[in-house]
C-alpha positions as a printed NumPy array, in Angstrom:
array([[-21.311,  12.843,   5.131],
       [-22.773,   9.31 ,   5.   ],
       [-19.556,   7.987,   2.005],
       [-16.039,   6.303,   2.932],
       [-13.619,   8.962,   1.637],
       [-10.674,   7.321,  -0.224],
       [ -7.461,   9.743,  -1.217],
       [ -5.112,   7.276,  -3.238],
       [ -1.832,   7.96 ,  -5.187],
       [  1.716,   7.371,  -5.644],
       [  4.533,   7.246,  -3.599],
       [  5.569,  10.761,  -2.148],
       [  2.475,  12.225,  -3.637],
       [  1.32 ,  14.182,  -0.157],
       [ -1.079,  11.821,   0.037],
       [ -1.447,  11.184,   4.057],
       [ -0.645,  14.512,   4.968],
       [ -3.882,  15.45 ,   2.642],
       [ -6.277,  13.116,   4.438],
       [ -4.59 ,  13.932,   8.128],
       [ -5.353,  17.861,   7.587],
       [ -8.697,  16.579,   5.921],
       [ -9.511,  15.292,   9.184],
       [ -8.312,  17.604,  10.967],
       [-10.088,  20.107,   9.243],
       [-13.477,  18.502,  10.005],
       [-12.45 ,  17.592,  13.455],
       [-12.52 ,  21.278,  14.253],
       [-15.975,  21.764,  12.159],
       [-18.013,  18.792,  14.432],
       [-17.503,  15.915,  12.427],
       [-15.117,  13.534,  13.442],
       [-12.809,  11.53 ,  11.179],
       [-10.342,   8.221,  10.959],
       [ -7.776,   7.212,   8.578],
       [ -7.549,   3.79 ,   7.865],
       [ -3.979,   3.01 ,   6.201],
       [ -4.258,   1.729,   2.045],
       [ -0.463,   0.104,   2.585],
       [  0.513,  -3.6  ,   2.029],
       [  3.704,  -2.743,   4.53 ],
       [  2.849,  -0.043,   6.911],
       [  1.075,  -2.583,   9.2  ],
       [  4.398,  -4.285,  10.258],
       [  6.236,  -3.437,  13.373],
       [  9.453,  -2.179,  13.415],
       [  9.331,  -1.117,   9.496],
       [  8.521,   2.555,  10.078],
       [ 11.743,   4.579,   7.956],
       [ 11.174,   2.457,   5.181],
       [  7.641,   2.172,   4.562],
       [  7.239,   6.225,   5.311],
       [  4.797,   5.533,   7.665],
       [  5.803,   9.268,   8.145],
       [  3.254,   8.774,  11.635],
       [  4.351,  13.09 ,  12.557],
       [  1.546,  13.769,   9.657],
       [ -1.18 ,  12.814,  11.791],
       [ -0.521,  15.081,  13.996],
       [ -2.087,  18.48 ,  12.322],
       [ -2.096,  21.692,  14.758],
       [ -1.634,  19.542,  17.807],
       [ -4.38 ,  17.728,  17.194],
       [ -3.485,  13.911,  17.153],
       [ -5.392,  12.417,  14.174],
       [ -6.927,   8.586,  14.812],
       [ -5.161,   6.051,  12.323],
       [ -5.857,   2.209,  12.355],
       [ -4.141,  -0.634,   9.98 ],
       [ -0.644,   0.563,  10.64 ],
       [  1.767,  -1.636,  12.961],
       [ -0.856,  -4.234,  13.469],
       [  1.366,  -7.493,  12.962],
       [  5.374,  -8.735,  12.967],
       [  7.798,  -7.651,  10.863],
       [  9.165, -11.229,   9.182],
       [  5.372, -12.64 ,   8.969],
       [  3.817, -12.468,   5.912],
       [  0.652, -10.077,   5.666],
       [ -2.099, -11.08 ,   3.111],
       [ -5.22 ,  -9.263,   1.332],
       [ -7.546, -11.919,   2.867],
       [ -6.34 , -10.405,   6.076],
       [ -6.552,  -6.769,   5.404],
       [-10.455,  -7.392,   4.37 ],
       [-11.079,  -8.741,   8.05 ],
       [ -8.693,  -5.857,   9.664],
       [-10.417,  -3.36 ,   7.469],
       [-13.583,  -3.847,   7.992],
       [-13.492,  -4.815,  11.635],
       [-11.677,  -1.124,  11.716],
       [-14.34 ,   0.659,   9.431],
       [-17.232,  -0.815,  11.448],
       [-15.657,   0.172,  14.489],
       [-15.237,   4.249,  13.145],
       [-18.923,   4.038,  11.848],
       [-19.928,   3.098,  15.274],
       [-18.396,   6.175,  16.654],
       [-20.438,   8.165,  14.284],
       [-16.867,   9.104,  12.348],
       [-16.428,   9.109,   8.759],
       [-13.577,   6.808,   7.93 ],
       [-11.059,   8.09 ,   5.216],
       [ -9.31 ,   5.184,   3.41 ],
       [ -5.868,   6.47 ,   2.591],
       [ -3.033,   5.11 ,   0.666],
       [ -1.146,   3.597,  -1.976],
       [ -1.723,   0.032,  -2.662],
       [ -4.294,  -0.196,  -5.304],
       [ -4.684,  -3.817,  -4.726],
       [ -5.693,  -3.362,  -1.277],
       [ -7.798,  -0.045,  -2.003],
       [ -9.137,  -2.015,  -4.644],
       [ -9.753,  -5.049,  -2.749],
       [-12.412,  -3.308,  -0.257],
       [-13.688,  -0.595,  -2.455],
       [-15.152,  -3.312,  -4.673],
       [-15.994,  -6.527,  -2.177],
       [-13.318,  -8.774,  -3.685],
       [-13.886, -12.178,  -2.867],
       [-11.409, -13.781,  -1.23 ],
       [-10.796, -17.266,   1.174],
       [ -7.425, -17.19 ,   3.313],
       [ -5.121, -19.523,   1.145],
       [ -3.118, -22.233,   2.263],
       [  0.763, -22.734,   1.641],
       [  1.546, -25.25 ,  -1.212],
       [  4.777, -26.534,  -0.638],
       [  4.816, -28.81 ,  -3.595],
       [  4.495, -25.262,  -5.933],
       [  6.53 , -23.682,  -4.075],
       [  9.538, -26.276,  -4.548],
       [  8.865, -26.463,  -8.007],
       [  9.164, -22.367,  -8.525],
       [ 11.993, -22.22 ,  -6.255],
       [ 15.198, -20.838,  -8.257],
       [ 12.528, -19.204, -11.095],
       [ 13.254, -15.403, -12.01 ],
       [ 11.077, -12.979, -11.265],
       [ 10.398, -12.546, -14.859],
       [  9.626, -16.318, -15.477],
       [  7.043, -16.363, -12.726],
       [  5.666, -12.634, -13.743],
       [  5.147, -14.617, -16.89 ],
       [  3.476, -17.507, -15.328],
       [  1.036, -14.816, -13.092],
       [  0.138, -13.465, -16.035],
       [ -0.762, -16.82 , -18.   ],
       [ -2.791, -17.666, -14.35 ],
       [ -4.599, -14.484, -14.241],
       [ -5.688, -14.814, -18.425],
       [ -7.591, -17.78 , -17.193],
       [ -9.094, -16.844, -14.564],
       [ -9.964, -13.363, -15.156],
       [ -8.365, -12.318, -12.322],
       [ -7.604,  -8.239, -11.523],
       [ -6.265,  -9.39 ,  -8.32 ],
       [ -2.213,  -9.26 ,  -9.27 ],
       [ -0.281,  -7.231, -10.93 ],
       [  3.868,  -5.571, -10.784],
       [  2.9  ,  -3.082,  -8.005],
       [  2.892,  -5.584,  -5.229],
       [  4.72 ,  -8.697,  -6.783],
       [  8.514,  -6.91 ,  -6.9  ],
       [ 10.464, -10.049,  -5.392],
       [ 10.343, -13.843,  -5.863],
       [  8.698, -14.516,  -2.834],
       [  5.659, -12.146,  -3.474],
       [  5.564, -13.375,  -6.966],
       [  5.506, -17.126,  -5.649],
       [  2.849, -16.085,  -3.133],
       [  0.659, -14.786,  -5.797],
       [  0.639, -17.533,  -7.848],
       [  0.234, -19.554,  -4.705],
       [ -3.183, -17.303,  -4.231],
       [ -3.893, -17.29 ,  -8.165],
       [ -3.829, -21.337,  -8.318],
       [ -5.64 , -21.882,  -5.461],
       [ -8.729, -19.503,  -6.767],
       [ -8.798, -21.058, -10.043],
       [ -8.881, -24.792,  -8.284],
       [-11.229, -23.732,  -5.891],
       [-13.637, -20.793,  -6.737],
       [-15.093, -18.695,  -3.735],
       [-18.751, -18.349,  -3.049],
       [-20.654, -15.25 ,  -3.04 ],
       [-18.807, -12.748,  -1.39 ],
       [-19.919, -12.001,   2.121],
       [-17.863,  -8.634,   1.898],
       [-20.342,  -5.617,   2.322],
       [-20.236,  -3.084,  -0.283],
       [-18.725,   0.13 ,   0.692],
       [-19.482,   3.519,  -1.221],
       [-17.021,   6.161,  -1.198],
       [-16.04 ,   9.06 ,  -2.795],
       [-11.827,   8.675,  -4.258],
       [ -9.646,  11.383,  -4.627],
       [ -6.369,  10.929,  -6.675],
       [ -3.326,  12.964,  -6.107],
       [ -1.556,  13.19 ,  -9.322],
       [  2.349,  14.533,  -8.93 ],
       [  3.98 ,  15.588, -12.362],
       [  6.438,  13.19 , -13.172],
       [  9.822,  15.449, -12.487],
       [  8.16 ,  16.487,  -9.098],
       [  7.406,  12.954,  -8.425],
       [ 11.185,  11.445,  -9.663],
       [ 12.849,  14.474,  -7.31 ],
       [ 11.137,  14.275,  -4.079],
       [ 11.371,  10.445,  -4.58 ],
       [ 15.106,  11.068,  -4.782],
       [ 14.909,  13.831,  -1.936],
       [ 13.057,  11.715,   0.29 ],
       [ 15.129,   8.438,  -0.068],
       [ 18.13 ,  10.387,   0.838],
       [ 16.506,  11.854,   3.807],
       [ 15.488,   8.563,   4.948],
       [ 19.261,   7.163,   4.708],
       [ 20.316,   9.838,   6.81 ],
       [ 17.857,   9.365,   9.364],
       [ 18.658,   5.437,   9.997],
       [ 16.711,   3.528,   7.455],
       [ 20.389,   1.575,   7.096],
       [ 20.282,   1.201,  11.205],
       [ 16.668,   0.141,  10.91 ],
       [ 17.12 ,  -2.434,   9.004],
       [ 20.04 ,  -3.685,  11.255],
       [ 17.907,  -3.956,  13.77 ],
       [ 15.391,  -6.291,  12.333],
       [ 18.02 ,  -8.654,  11.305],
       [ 19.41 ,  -8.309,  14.911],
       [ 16.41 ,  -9.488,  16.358],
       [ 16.559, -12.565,  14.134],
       [ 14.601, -11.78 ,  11.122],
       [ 15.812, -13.758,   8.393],
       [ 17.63 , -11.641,   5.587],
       [ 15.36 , -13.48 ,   2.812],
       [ 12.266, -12.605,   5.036],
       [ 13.275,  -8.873,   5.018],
       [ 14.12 ,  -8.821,   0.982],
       [ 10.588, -10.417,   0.459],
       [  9.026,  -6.915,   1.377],
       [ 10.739,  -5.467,  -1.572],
       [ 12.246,  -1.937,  -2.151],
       [ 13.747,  -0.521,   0.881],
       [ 13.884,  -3.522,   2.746],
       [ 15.261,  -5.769,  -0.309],
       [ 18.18 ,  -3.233,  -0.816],
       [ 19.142,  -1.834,   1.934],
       [ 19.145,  -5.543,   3.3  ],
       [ 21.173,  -6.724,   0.356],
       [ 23.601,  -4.051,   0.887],
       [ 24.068,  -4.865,   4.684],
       [ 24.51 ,  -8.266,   4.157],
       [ 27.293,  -7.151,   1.48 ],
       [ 25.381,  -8.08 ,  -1.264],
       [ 25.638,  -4.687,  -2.992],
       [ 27.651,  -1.264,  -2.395],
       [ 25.863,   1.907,  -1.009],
       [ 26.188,   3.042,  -4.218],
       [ 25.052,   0.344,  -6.197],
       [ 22.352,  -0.191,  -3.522],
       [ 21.372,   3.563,  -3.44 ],
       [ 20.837,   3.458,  -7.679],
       [ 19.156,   0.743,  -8.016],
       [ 16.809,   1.566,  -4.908],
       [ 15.978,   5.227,  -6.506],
       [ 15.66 ,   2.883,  -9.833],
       [ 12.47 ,   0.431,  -8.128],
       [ 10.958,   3.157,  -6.733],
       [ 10.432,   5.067,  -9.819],
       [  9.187,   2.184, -11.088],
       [  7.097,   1.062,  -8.281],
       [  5.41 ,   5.068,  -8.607],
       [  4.92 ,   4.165, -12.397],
       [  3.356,   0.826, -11.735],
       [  0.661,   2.62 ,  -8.837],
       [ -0.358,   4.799, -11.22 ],
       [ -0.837,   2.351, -13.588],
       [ -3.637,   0.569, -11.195],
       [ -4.807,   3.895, -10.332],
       [ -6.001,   4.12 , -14.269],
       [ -7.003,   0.695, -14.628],
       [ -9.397,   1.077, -11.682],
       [-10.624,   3.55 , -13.659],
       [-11.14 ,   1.647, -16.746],
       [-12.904,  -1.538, -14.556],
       [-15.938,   1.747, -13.572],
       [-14.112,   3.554, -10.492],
       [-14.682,   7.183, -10.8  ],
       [-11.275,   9.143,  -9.112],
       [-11.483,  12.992,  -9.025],
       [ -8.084,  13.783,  -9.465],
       [ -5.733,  16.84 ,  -7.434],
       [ -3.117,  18.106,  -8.333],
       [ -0.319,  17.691,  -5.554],
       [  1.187,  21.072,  -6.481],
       [ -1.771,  22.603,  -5.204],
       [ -1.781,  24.763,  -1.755],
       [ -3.116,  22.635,   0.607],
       [ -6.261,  24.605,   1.395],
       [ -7.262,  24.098,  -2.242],
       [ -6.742,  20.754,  -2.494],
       [ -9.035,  20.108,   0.91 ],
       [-11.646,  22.561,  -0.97 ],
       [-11.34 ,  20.423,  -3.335],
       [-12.551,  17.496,  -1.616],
       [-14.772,  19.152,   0.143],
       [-16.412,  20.238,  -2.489],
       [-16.771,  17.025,  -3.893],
       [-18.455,  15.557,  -1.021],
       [-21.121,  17.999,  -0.884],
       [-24.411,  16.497,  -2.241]])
C-alpha cells in the first residue's frame, strides 16, 4: 500500500474507531499503520471530554494503536493551519520512514483539506489595528465580511465549520486579509496521494447519538473539565474561542447561561456544526476529491472490507 489513507466524516460518525481497527487489522496482517488526527482541537492539552478525543479507541484487542497530532500544544494558545501543515508533515514523514502507512483521520475538512491538496500557506501575523476595529462585530457581520474577503480572493480556505465564535471569525479574516495583501509563492508543500473514505451517518442516527453522546460526556466531567482549565488560569474568553463544548459549558460556569439553556443550545451547535462538515465533505467533492463513501450503520468488518477493498490496485 504505497497511498495516505484518509477516513473523514462528521461528528459521532465512528469515524476513529474505523481507522483504529483499520490499523489494527493490518497490524496483525504485517503492515504497520499510524493515525494522524484530522481535528482543529484535539491537539490541545487538557481538552480531552470535549473534543472526544475518545483516546480508549486506539486501543483495538489490546493492541495500542500509534496516533500523532493529538495533545501537541496548550490549551488557551491558539492553534493555526499553517501549523498543522509543519506538524503534519513532519509526522507523515516520520511514519513513512518507518515503512508504515499513515491513515489521516478526522473531521476538520479544512485541515484534511489543507494537506490533501498542498494549500499554500505563510504563518500570519496578528493585526491589532483589524482586530480593534472588528472588536464588538457579530458573528454574522464578520461571517459577512469573510465571505466578501474570500469572493475576492478565491479563497476555499474558510468557511462556518471552523469559524463558530468571534474570535475564530476575527482570526480568519486576520488570515484572509493578509493573503490577499500579500500572496504566497509556489507552495513548497509536497503533494500527498491518498485514497478518502467518508462515513456517512443518516441524519436521525447522527442527531441521536449526538444527543446520546453529549449527555454521556456531561456525566463523565466535561462540566469539571472545563473547571479545571479556568482554574489553572485560562482566560474564560480564551476557552469560548474554541467554540461548542468549550464556549458553553464555559458560559454556563461562569453563569452566563443555565444547564438547561446551556445543554439546548450546545445539542443545537452541534447539529449544526455536523451539518456544516458535511457540507465541506461535498464541496471537496465538487473542487475534484473523489470520497468513497460507508455507511456508518454498517458492521464493522464490512465497512474495513470496504476499505480494503478499495485500496487494492
Amino acid at each position: 500500500m504505497q497511498k495516505m489513507v484518509t477516513i473523514l466524516g462528521p461528528t459521532a460518525s465512528g469515524k476513529t474507531q474505523l481507522a483504529a481497527v483499520l490499523a489494527a487489522r493490518l497490524h496483525r496482517e504485517g503492515q504497520e499503520a499510524e493515525i494522524l488526527s484530522g481535528d482543529s482541537r484535539q491537539v490541545y492539552r487538557g481538552m480531552t471530554i470535549g473534543t472526544g478525543k475518545d483516546l480508549d479507541d486506539y486501543v483495538v484487542d489490546g493492541y495500542r494503536v500509534p496516533y500523532h497530532l493529538i495533545d501537541i500544544c496548550d490549551a488557551g494558545t491558539k492553534y493555526n493551519l499553517f501549523e498543522y501543515q509543519q506538524d503534519f508533515l513532519a509526522a507523515y514523514e516520520a511514519i513513512r520512514s518507518r515503512g508504515a502507512l499513515p491513515i489521516l483521520c478526522g473531521g476538520t475538512g479544512l485541515y484534511i483539506e489543507s494537506v490533501l491538496k498542498g494549500y499554500r500557506l505563510s504563518p500570519v501575523p496578528q493585526n491589532q489595528a483589524l482586530r480593534d476595529e472588528l472588536e464588538g462585530r457579530s458573528l454574522d457581520e464578520l461571517t459577512a465580511m469573510l465571505v466578501e474577503l474570500k469572493r475576492q480572493s478565491g479563497s476555499t480556505m474558510h468557511n462556518q465549520t471552523d469559524v463558530d465564535t468571534a474570535q475564530r471569525a476575527i482570526r480568519a479574516i486576520e488570515i484572509e486579509t493578509y493573503n490577499l495583501a500579500n500572496p504566497t509563492p509556489e507552495r513548497e508543500f509536497p503533494a500527498i496521494e491518498s485514497e478518502v473514505f467518508g462515513v456517512s451517518i443518516e441524519r436521525e442516527a447522527r442527531r441521536e447519538k449526538i444527543t446520546r453522546r453529549l449527555r454521556q460526556r456531561l456525566d463523565e466531567g466535561m462540566i469539571d473539565e472545563v473547571k479545571g482549565l479556568l482554574d489553572r488560569g485560562i482566560a474564560a474568553d480564551d476557552l469560548i474561542y474554541y467554540g461548542l463544548e468549550y464556549k458553553f459549558v464555559t458560559e454556563y460556569v461562569v453563569g452566563k447561561l443555565t444547564f438547561d439553556e446551556m445543554f439546548r443550545q450546545l445539542e443545537i451547535a452541534i447539529h449544526q456544526f455536523a451539518k456544516r462538515q458535511m457540507t465541506w465533505f461535498r464541496g471537496m467533492e465538487r473542487r475534484g476529491f473523489t470520497i468513497h463513501w460507508i455507511d456508518a450503520a454498517l458492521p464493522m468488518e464490512e465497512k474495513i472490507q470496504l476499505i480494503l477493498k478499495g485500496l487494492t490496485p
